[in-house]
C-alpha positions in Angstrom: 0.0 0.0 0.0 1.0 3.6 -0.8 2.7 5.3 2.2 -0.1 7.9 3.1 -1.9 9.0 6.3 -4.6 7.5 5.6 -6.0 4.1 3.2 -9.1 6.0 2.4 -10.5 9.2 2.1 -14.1 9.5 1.2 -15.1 12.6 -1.0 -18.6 13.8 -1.2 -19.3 12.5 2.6 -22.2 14.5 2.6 -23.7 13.3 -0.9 -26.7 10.8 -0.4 -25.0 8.1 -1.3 -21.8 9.2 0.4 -23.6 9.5 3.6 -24.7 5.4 3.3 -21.7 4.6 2.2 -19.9 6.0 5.2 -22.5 4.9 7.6 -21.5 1.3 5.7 -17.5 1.8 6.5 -18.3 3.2 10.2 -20.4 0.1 11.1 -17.8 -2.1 9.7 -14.2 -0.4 10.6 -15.1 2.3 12.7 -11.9 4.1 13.6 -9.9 1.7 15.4 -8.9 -1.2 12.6 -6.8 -1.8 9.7 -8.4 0.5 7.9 -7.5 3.8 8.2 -9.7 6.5 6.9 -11.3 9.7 6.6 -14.0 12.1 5.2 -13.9 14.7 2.8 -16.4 17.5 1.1 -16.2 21.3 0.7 -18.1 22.2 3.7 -16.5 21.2 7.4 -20.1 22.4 9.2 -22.2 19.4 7.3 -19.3 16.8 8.1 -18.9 17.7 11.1 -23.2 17.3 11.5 -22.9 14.0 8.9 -20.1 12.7 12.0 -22.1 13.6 14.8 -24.9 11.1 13.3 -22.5 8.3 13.8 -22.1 8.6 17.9 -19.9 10.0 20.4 -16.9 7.6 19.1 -17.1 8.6 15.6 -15.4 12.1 17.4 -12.0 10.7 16.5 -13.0 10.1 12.4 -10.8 12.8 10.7 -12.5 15.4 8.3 -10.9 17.3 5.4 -11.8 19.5 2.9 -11.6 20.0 -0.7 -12.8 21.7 -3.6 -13.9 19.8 -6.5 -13.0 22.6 -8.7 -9.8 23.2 -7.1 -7.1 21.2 -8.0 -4.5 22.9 -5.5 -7.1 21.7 -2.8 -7.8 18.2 -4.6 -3.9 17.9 -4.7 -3.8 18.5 -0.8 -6.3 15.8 -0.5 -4.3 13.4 -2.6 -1.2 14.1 -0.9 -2.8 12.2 2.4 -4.8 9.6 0.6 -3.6 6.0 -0.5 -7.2 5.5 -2.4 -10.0 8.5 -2.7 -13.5 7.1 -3.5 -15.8 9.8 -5.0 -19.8 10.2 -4.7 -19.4 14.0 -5.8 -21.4 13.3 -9.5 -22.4 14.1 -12.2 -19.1 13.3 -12.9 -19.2 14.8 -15.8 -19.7 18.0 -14.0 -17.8 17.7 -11.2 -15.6 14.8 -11.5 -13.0 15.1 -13.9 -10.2 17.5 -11.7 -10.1 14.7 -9.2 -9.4 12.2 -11.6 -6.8 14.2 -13.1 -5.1 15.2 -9.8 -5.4 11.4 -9.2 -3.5 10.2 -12.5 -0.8 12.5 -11.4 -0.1 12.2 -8.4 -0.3 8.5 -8.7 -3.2 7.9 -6.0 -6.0 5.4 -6.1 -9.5 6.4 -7.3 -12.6 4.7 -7.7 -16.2 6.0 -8.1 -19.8 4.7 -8.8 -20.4 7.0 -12.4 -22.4 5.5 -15.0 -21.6 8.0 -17.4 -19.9 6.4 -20.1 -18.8 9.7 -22.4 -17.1 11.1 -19.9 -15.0 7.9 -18.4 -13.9 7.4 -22.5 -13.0 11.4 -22.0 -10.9 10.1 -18.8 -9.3 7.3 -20.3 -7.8 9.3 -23.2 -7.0 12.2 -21.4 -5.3 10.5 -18.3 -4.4 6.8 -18.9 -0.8 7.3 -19.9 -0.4 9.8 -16.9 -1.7 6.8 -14.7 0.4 4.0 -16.1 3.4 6.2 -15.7 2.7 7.1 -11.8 1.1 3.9 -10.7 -2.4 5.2 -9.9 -5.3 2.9 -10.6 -7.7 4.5 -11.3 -11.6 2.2 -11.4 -14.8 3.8 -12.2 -18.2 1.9 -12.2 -18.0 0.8 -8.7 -21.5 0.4 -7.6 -25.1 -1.2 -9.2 -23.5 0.1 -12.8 -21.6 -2.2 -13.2 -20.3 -4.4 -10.4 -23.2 -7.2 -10.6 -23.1 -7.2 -14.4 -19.1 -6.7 -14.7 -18.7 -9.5 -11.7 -21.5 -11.3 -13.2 -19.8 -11.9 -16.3 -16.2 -13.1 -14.7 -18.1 -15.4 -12.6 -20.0 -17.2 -15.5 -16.8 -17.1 -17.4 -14.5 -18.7 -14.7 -16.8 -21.5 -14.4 -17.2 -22.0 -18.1 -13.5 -22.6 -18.2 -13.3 -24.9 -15.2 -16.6 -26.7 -16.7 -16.1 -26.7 -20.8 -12.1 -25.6 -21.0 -13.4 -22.6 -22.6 -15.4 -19.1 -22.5 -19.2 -18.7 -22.8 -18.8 -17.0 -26.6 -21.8 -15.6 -26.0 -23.7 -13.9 -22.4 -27.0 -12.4 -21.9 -27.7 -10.7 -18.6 -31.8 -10.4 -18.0 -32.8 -8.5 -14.9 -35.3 -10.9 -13.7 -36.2 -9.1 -10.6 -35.0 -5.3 -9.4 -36.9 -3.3 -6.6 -35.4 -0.2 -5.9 -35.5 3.8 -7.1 -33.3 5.2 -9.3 -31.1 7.7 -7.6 -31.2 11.3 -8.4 -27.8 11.3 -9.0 -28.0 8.9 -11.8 -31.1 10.5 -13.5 -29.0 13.9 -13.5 -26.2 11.9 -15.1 -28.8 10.8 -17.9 -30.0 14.4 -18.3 -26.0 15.2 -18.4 -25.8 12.9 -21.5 -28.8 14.3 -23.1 -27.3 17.8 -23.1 -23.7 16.9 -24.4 -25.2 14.7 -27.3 -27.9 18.1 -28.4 -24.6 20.0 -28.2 -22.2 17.7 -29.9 -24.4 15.5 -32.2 -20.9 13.9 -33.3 -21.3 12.0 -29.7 -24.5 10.1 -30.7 -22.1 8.1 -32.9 -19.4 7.0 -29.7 -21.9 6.2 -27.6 -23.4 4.0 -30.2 -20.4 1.6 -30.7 -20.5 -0.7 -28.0 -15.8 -1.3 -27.8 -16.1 2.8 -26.8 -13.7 2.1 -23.7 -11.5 -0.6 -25.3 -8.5 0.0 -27.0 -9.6 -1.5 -30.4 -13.0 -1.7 -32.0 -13.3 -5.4 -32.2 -15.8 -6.9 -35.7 -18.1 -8.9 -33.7 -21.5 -7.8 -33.9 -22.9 -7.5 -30.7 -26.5 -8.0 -30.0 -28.9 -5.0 -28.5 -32.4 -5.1 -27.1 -34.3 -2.1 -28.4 -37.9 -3.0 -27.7 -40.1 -5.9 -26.6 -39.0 -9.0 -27.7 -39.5 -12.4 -26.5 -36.5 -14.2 -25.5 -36.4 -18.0 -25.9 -33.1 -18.6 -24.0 -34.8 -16.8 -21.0 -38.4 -18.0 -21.9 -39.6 -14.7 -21.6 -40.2 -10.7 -23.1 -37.6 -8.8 -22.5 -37.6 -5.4 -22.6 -34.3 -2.8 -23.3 -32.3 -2.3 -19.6 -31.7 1.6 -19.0 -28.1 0.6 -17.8 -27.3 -2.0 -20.4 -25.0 0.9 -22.3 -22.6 1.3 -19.7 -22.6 -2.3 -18.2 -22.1 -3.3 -21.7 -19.1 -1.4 -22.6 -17.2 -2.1 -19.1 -17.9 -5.5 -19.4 -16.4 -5.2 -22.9 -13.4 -3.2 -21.8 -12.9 -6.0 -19.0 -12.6 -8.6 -22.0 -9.8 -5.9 -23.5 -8.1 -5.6 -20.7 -7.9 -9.2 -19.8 -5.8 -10.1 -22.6 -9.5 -11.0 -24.3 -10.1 -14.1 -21.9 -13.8 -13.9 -23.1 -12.0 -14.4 -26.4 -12.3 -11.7 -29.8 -15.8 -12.9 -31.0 -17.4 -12.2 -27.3 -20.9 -11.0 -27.7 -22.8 -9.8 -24.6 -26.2 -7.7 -24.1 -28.7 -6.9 -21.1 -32.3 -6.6 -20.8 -34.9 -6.7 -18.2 -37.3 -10.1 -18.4 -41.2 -8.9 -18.1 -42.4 -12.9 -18.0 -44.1 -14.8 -20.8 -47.7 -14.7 -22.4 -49.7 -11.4 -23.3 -48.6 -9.9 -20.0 -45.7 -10.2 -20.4 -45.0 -8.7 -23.7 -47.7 -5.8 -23.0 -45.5 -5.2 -19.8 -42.7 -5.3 -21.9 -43.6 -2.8 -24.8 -45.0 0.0 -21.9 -41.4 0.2 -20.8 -39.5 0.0 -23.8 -42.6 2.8 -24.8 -41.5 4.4 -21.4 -37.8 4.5 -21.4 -38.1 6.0 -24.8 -40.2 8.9 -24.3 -38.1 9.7 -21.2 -35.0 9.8 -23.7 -36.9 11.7 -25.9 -38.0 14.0 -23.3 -34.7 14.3 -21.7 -33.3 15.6 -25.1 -35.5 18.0 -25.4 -34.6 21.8 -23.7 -38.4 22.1 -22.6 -39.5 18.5 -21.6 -35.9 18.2 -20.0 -36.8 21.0 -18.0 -39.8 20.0 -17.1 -38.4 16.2 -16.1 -36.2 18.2 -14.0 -38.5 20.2 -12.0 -41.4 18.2 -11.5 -41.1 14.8 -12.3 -37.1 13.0 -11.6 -35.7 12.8 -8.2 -32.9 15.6 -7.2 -29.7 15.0 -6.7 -29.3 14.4 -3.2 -32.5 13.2 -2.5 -33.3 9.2 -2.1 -35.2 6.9 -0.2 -35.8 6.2 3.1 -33.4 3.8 5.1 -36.7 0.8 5.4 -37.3 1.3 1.5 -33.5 0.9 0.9 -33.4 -2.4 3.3 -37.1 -3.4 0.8 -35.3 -3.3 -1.9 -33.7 -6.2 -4.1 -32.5 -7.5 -7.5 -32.0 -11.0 -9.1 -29.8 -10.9 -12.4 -29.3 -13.8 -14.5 -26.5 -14.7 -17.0 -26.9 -16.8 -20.0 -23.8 -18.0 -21.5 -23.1 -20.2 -24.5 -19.9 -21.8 -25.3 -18.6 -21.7 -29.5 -19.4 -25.8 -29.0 -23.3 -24.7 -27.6 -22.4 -25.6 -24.1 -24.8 -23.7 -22.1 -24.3 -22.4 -18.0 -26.4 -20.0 -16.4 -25.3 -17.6 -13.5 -27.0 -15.5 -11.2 -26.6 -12.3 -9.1 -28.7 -11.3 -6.2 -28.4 -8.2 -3.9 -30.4 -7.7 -0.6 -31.2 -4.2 -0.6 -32.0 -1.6 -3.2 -29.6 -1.5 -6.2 -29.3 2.8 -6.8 -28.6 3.3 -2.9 -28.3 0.8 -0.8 -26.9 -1.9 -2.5 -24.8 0.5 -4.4 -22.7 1.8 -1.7 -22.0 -1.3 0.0 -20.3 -2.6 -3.1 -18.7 0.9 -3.2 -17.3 0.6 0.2 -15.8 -3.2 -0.7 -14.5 -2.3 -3.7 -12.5 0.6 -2.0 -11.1 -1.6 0.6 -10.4 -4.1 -2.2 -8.6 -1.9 -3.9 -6.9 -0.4 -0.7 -5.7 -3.6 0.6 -5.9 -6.5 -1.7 -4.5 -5.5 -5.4 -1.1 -4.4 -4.1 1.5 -4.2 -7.0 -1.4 -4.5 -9.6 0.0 -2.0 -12.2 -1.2 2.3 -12.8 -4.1 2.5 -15.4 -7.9 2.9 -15.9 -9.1 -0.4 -14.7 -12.9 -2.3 -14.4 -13.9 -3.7 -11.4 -13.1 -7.5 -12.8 -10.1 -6.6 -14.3 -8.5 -5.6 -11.0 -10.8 -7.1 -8.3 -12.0 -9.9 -9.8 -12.5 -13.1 -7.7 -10.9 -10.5 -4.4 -14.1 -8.8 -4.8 -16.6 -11.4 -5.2 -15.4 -12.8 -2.1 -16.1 -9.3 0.0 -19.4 -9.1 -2.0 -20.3 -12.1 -0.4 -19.0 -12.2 3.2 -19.8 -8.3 3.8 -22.1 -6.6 1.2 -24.8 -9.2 0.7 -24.5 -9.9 -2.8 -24.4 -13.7 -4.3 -22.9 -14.9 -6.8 -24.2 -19.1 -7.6 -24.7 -21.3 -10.8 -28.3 -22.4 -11.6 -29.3 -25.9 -12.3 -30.6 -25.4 -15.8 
């Protein structure tokens, strides 16, 4: 581990998601273990009250503070963290001087964006600057795109063990997800809406699904755009909002694993709505949905209207009992090139945008502060660094599992 003050420093304490997320790494390290850590934001009055939430002992938990537009103040932060995990989004926004003050000083970073323009912007502008000072740098760190990033190595391991070879083919369906969409996330969406109606050029790279990879591969990779029925997963299926990020990490994983999944990989994601007439009407309302919100959101007068009456702000979330009500059940259909079929699946225990999010964001900084020592500097996904580290901690601490389905 780097030789800093402290392992972590969490920025964006006082962040929705931050908040859970620290809550999450007081409950399990509080001040005292091998951890060592710390919180971090631009305004000492709310950390000190987000601190004071935690109990009398919490008084010892060290605050900073930071500017996300100032790098002299980001580069103060860096100087005492080994790893600094981010909630401060849109990323695209506010995100990308911490990234670059991260790449050059050669500390740690991970985060929980979604918001794939901007981590291609990140890559190209930083990765060299990374390699060359050792940080790692690992975006993607909660619901988008752990499960479906984690998903996929899991499958893929045991189709190796099982068959000697990769599935050459994976479809993740969301069979089951109860849960809100964070506000955070939907003013990400927004984001992309904007910088697509002022750069129409972007349309283009966000339609070609090897975006983060270093080459553009010729397989043809599949894509759910409405209702169709499914007869792998007996079922309609309907397009997943999250499928273009998940996708392209889960490609870049491939990439960056020397192409373990092999060149000719094909992977797609979309949500099962069950079979019969109810499941295909259920199935073309939210493919009929998620497209007028797109629609909507790219428009300057509907978007402003999503924004101020209708999505959730950033910031705002659910309650702590809705977060423990929450769930999700993913399931992974691979095929090997010799039609040997496996199937996977993915369950979380609490709500996917909050809950469940930031307890796979607090693992997957304490992976990456203790378990991938000497792992080289780059831009990284969370199965090309964490990998089977990861699923482990997913399991033992952040109730995620990870099993193979009689089929």
């Amino acid at each position: 581990m780097k030789n800093k003050k402290f392992d972590v420093v969490v920025f964006g304490a006082t962040s929705f998601v931050g908040q859970i997320l620290v809550r999450y790494l007081w409950e399990k390290h509080g001040t005292g273990s091998t951890l060592s850590w710390a919180i971090a934001g631009r305004d000492s009055a709310k950390l000190e009250a987000l601190r004071a939430t935690l109990g009398k002992e919490a008084s010892k938990l060290p605050i900073l503070t930071a500017e996300a537009s100032n790098k002299e103040s980001l580069m103060n932060l860096c100087s005492q963290a080994g790893v600094i995990v981010s909630t401060v989004g849109p990323y695209a926004l506010y995100g990308s001087n911490l990234v670059s003050v991260c790449a050059e000083s050669g500390t740690d970073y991970c985060d929980l964006t979604g918001e794939v323009q901007w981590i291609d912007r990140m890559i190209k502008a930083h990765e060299k600057t990374a390699q060359q000072t050792g940080a790692r740098i690992v975006h993607c760190c909660g619901f988008d795109s752990i499960p479906s990033d984690l998903g996929v190595h899991f499958l893929q391991q045991a189709a190796k063990s099982q068959f000697g070879e990769p599935c050459e083919t994976v479809a993740m369906r969301v069979r089951r997800m109860k849960g809100e969409f964070s506000g955070g996330t939907v003013a990400s969406m927004i984001n992309v809406t904007r910088e697509v109606a002022a750069n129409p050029a972007l349309a283009k790279s966000l339609a070609n699904p090897y975006l983060l990879c270093p080459e553009k591969l010729a397989a043809r990779q599949p894509n759910v755009k409405f209702a169709e029925f499914d007869k792998t997963a007996k079922s309609w299926v309907a397009p997943f909002v999250m499928a273009g990020i998940n996708t392209r990490v889960v490609h870049r994983s491939n990439a960056l694993t020397q192409y373990a999944y092999g060149k000719n990989f094909k992977y797609d994601e979309a949500m099962m709505t069950g079979a019969g007439l109810r499941g295909r009407l259920t199935a073309m309302g939210l493919a009929s949905a998620m497209g007028g919100f797109l629609l909507g959101a790219a428009l300057p007068p509907t978007r402003w209207a999503l924004e101020k009456f209708v999505v959730p702000k950033p910031g705002q979330g659910p309650s702590e009992k809705s977060q423990k009500q929450g769930n999700y059940d993913l399931r992974f259909f691979g095929k090997t090139s010799k039609a040997q079929t496996l199937v996977a699946r993915v369950t979380g225990d609490m709500d996917p945008g909050y809950g469940s999010t930031a307890k796979m964001l607090g693992e997957a900084v304490a992976c990456l502060a203790k378990d991938v020592d000497g792992h080289p500097g780059g831009f990284w996904t969370p199965a090309s660094i964490f990998g089977d580290k990861l699923i482990g901690r997913l399991q033992s601490h952040a109730g995620l599992t990870f099993t193979l389905m009689d089929q």
